[in-house]
C-alpha positions in Angstrom: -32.4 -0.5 2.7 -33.3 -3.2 5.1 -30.9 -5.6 4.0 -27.9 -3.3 4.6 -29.5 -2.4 8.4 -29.8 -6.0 9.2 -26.1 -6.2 8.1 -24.8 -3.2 9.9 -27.2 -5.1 13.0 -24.3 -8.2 12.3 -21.3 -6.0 12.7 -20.7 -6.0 16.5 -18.2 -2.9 17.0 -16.9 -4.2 20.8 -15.8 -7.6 19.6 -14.3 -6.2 16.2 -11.9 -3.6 18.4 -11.2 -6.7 20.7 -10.3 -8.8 17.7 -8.1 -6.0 16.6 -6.4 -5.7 19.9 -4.8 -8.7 19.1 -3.8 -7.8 15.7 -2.2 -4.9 16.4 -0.5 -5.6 19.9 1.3 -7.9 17.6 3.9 -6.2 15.9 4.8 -6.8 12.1 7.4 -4.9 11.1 8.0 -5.3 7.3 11.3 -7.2 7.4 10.7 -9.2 10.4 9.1 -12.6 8.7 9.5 -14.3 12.0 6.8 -11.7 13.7 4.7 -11.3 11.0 4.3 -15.1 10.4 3.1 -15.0 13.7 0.1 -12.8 12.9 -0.3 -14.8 9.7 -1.0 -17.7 11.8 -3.6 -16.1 13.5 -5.3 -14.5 10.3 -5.2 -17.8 9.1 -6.8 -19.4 12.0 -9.6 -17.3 12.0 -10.1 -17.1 8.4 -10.4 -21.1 8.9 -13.1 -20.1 11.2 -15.0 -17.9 9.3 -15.4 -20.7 6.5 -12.5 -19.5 3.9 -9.9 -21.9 2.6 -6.5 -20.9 3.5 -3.5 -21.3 0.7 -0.2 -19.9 2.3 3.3 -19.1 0.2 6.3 -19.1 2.0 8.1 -16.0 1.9 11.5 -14.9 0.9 14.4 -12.6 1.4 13.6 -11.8 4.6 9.8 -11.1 4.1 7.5 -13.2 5.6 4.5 -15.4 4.4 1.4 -14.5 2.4 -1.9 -16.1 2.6 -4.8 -16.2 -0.1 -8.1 -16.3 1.6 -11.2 -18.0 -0.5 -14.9 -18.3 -0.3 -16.2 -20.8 -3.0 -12.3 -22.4 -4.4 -13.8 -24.5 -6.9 -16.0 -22.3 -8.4 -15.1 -21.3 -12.2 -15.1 -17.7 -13.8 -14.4 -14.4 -12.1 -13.6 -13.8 -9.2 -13.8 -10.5 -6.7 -10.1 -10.0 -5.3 -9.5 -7.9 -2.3 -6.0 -7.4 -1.0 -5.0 -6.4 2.5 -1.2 -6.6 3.8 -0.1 -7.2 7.6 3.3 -5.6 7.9 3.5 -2.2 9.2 6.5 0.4 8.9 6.7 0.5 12.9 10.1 -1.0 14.7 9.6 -3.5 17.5 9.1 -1.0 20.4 6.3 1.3 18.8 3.7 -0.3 21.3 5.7 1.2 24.0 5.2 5.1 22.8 1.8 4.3 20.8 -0.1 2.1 23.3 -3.2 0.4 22.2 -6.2 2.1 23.6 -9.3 3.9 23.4 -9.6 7.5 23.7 -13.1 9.4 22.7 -13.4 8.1 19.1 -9.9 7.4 18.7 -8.7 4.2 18.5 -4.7 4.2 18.6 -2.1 1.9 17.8 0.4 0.7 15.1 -0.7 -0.3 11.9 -3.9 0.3 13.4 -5.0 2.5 10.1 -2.3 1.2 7.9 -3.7 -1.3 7.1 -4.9 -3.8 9.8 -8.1 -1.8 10.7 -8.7 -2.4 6.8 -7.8 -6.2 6.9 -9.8 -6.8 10.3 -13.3 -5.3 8.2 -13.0 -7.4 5.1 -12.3 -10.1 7.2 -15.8 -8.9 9.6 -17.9 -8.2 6.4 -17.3 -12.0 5.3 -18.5 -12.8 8.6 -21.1 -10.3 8.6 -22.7 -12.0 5.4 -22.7 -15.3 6.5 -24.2 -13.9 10.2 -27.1 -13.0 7.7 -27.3 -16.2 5.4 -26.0 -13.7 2.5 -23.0 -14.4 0.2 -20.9 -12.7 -2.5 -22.1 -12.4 -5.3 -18.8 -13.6 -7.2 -16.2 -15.7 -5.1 -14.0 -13.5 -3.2 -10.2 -14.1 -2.8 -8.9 -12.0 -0.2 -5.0 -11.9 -0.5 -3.0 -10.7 3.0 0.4 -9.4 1.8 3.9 -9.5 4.2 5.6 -7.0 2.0 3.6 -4.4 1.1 5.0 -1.5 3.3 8.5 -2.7 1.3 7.0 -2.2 -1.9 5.8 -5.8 -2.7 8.7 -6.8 -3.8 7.8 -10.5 -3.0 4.3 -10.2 -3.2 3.5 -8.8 -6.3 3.8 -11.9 -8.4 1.1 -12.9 -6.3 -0.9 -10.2 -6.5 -0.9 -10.1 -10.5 -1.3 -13.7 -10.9 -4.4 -13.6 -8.9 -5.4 -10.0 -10.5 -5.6 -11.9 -14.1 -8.6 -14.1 -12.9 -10.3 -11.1 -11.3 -13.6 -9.0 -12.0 -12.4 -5.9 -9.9 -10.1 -5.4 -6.8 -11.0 -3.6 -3.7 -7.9 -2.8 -1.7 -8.6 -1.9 2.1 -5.8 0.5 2.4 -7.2 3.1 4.9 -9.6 6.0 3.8 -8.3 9.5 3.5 -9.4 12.5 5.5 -13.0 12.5 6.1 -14.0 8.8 4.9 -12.8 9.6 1.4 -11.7 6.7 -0.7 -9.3 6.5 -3.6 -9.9 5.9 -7.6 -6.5 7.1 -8.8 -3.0 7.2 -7.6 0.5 8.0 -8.5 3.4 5.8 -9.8 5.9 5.5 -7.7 9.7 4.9 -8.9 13.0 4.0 -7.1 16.2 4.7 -8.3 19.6 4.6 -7.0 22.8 6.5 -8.2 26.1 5.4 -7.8 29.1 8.0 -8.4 33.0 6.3 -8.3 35.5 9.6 -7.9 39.4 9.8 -7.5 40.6 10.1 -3.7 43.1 12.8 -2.9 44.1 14.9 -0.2 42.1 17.9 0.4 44.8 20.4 1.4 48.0 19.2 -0.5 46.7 17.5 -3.4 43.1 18.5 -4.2 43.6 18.9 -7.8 44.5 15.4 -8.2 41.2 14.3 -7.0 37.4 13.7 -8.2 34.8 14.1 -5.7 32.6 11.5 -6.2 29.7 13.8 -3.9 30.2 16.7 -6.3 28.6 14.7 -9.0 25.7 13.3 -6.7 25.4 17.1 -5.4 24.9 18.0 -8.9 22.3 15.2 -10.2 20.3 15.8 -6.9 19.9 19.6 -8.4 18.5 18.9 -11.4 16.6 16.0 -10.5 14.7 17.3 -7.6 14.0 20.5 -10.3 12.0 18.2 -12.2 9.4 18.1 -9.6 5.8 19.7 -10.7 3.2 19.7 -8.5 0.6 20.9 -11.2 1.8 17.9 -13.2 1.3 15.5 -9.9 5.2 15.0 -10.6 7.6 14.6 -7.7 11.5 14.0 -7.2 12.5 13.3 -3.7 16.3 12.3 -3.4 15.8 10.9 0.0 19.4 8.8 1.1 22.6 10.2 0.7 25.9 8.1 1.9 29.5 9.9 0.8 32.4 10.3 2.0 35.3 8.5 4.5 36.9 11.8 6.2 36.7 15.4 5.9 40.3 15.8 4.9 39.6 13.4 2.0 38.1 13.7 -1.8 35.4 11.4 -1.4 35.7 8.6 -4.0 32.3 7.2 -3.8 28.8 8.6 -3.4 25.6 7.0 -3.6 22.0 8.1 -3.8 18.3 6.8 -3.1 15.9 8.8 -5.3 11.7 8.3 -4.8 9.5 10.0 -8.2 6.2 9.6 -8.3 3.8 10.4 -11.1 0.7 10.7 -12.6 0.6 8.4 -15.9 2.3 5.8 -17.9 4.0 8.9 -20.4 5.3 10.7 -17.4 6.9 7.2 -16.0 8.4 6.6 -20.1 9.4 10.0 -19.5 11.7 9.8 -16.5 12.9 6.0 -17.4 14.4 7.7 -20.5 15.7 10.8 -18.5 17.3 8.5 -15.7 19.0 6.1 -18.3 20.3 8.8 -20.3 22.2 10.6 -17.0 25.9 10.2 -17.3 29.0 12.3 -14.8 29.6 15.7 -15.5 32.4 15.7 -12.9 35.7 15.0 -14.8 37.1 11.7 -13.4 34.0 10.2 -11.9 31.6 7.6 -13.3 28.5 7.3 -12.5 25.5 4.1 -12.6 22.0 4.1 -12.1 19.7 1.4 -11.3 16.1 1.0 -10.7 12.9 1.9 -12.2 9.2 1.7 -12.1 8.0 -0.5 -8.8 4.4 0.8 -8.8 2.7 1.7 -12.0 0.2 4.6 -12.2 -3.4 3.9 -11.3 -5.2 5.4 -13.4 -9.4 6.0 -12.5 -11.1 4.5 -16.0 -14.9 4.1 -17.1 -15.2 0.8 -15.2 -14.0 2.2 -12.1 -15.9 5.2 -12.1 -18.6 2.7 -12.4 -17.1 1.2 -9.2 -16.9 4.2 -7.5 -20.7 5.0 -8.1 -22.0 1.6 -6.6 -20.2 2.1 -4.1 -21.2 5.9 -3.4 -25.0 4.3 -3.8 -24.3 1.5 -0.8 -23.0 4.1 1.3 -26.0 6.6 1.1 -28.2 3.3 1.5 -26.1 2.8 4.8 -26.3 6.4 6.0 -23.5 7.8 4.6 -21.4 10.2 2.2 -18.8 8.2 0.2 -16.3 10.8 -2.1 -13.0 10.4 -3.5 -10.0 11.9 -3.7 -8.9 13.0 -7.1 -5.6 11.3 -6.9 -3.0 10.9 -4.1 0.4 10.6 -4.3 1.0 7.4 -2.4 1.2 4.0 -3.5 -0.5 0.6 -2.5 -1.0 -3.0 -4.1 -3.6 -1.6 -6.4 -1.8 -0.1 -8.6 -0.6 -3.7 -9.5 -4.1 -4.3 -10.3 -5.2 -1.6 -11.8 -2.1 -1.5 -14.4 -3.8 -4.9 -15.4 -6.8 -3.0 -16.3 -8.5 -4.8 -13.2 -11.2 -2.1 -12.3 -9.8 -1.0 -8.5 -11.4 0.6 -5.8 -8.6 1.4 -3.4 -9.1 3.3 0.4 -11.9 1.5 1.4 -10.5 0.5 4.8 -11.0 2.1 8.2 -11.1 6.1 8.5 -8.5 7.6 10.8 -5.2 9.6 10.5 -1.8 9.3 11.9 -0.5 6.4 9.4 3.6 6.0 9.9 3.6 8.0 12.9 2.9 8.0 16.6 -0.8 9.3 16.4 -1.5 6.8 14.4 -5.5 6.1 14.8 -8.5 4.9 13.6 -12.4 6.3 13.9 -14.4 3.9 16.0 -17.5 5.8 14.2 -16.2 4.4 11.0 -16.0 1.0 11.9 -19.5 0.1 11.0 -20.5 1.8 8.3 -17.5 1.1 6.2 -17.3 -2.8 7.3 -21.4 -2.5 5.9 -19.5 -0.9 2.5 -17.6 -3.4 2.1 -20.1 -6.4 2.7 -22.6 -4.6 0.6 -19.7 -4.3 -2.3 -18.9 -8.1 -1.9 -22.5 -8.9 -1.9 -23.3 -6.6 -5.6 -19.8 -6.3 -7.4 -20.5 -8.3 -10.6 -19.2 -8.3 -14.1 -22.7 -6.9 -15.0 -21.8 -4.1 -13.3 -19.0 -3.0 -14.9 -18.8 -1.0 -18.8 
């Protein structure tokens, strides 16, 4: 279609991977709100510049701001929400091991794929629009998160407050393995077990004492058991701290534990299984906190519908869009999508690498999917949606 060449024509590759340069050369490690309120203030700036309005909420506990990005402010009804985060899982240092730079089609650096390659392109594609005298069709609020790589723990207030006035959520979290996107993922749960034992000496007095690992040993057993991969069902117990000396019956024990699954019964499930565990060690207690912090995202009628606009756009563009059939990480849309907000989730840059030190994107996918995502804000209308 002609109207999605000329707006390929607008994308300019060079001066989006120079604009990225700076993004990523600025590191945002999740709990440093000092450095990623530094990028913030440069999102924020050129947001400015690209004609959005810029509302910014102060962070907390450590986390740093977020911003809500919008095209047309006063304009009742709907709305087209995309959501983007800035902080990255890399330490201060990263850039040291994981320069930026160019290498064939690989463009490396941290949080280059997860997620700011994805945040850069919606950012380009409302640019890209305007560069053509084009416009969404509903108002777009773009919300770029501080906490996401944390688990949202800040953010997601945000996130579901603006997911209420929403038509349908695109999330640019990067594409998987070949330019697929996502329609469904996994919930994700965090739990944490606390065992209190009886300290005695290991050689002289060992029956006199309750070993406070022995129970955690035993509960990471029968947990991690529970995991079925048929089932999309998995029990990672991933933190262990026990234990003062090797001569001593450790007293105290505590556990992180990560499940992920595939649907709101599974989640009841394993809420009811986790609140019913008590000690089987005689002389130790036992707590356990936690719960859901990312519901399931389950792929419904209206984002099937999504999906197939958006596989139509990207055959118009040139391109083969698929899915995978669910994937077992999380991501702000599952927020969105547990409000029955039809999601579209993966939509950002293609690459590999993300939370290691081959993290890269595709320069090859740069325009196409920044097109995608122009052509989405430019068509995605209630209408379009069973």
């Amino acid at each position: 279609m002609a109207e999605l060449d000329s707006l390929q024509d607008a994308i300019v590759v060079d001066d989006v991977i120079e604009g990225l340069r700076k993004w990523v050369e600025m590191e945002t490690p999740s709990r440093d709100a000092e450095a990623v309120n530094g990028l913030m203030d440069i999102v924020a700036a050129e947001a400015t510049a690209a004609g959005l309005t810029v509302e910014r909420y102060p962070g907390r506990d450590g986390f740093g701001d977020a911003l809500r990005l919008e095209t047309r402010p006063d304009e009742n009804g709907p709305r087209l929400l995309v959501v983007t985060h800035m902080d990255t899982v890399h330490p201060h240092g990263t850039l040291e091991d994981l320069p930026f730079r160019r290498e064939g089609d690989r463009l490396y650096g941290p949080g280059i794929y997860d997620m700011k390659g994805g945040a850069y392109l919606a950012l380009e594609a409302v640019r890209a629009l305007a560069k053509t005298g084009r416009a969404s069709k509903l108002p777009l609020t773009i919300l770029v998160m501080a906490d996401e790589e944390a688990g949202s723990p800040v953010g997601r207030d945000l996130i579901e407050a603006e997911a209420a006035r929403a038509a349908a959520a695109l999330v640019v979290e990067p594409a998987r393995e070949g330019g697929r996107i996502v329609t469904a993922r996994n919930g994700a749960a965090r739990y944490r077990l606390s065992a209190v034992g009886k300290p005695a000496h290991s050689g002289s007095r060992h029956q006199d004492g309750a070993s406070a690992i022995r129970e955690i040993a035993a509960k990471t057993v029968g947990l991690e058991a529970m995991t079925d991969y048929g089932k999309g069902l998995t029990v990672n117990v991933g933190v262990v701290e026990a234990g003062t000396a090797v001569n001593v019956i450790p007293a105290r024990a505590e556990a992180e534990i990560d499940i992920r699954m595939p649907d709101l019964e599974t989640a009841d499930a394993i809420e009811a299984r986790m609140a019913a565990l008590t000690a089987e060690i005689p002389g130790v207690t036992l707590t356990v906190s936690g719960g859901l912090n990312r519901p399931p995202m389950e792929r419904t009628p209206a984002v099937s519908a999504l999906f197939e606009l958006a596989q139509e756009l990207a055959a118009d563009i040139g391109f083969e869009l698929d899915t995978v059939p669910r994937t077992g990480g999380g991501s702000d849309g599952n927020f969105t999508a547990a409000l029955g907000v039809p999601t579209l989730d993966g939509l950002g840059v293609d690459g590999a690498g993300a939370h290691t030190l081959e993290e890269h994107l595709l320069v090859s996918s740069i325009k196409p999917r920044c097109a995608l995502l122009a052509g989405l804000f430019e068509t995605v209308g209630p209408e379009m949606l069973p």
